[in-house]
Steps between C-alpha positions, in 0.01 A plus 500: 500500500639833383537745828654825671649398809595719796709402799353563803784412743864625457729267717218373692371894638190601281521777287223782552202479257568851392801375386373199335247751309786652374699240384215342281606716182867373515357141505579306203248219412572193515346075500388379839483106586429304789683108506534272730857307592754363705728728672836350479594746838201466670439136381147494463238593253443921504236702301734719287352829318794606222452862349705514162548829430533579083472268214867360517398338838868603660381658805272297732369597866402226684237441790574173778187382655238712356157556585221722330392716761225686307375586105312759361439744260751342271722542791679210745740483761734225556716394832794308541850528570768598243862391560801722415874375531746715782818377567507144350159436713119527427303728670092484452315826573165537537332618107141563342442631207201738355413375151264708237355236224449733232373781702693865581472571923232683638542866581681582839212655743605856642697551779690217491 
């Protein structure tokens, strides 16, 4: 499914929706999908959501463990942990990500 994804988590600390509202015009589209398979680290079977960003498919974001927490409006947002690499070790950190399906965000309401 082709998407616009936001990251709503830097590091684990969530970034403020204001600043989420603003970073929707420097998202680039992208193809979402949702497998399931084994986790050679975690050795078990993990829900995996990959985001492939362009057509060339050379940069992928990927979601451990994730769960839809809510859809609608064209809009969904998944949870999960993503894992990033820091000094020869993995570290996971919290993630969820705001997807629109075809749809631009809605307006920001005043005084926000």
């Amino acid at each position: 499914m082709i998407v616009k994804m936001l990251k709503m988590r830097l590091a684990g600390v969530e970034v403020p929706k204001r600043r989420l509202h603003d970073r929707y015009n420097s998202a680039r589209p992208g193809t979402l999908e949702v497998v399931e398979t084994t986790d050679q680290g975690l050795h078990r079977l993990v829900r995996l959501a990959r985001f492939t960003y362009g057509e060339s498919g050379k940069y992928v974001d990927t979601l451990f463990d994730v769960n839809l927490l809510w859809y609608r409006d064209g809009r969904m947002v998944l949870s999960g942990f993503e894992r990033s690499k820091k000094d020869m070790q993995f570290c996971d950190y919290a993630q969820s990500w705001l997807c629109f399906v075809g749809t631009e965000p809605p307006p920001m309401p005043e005084g926000r």
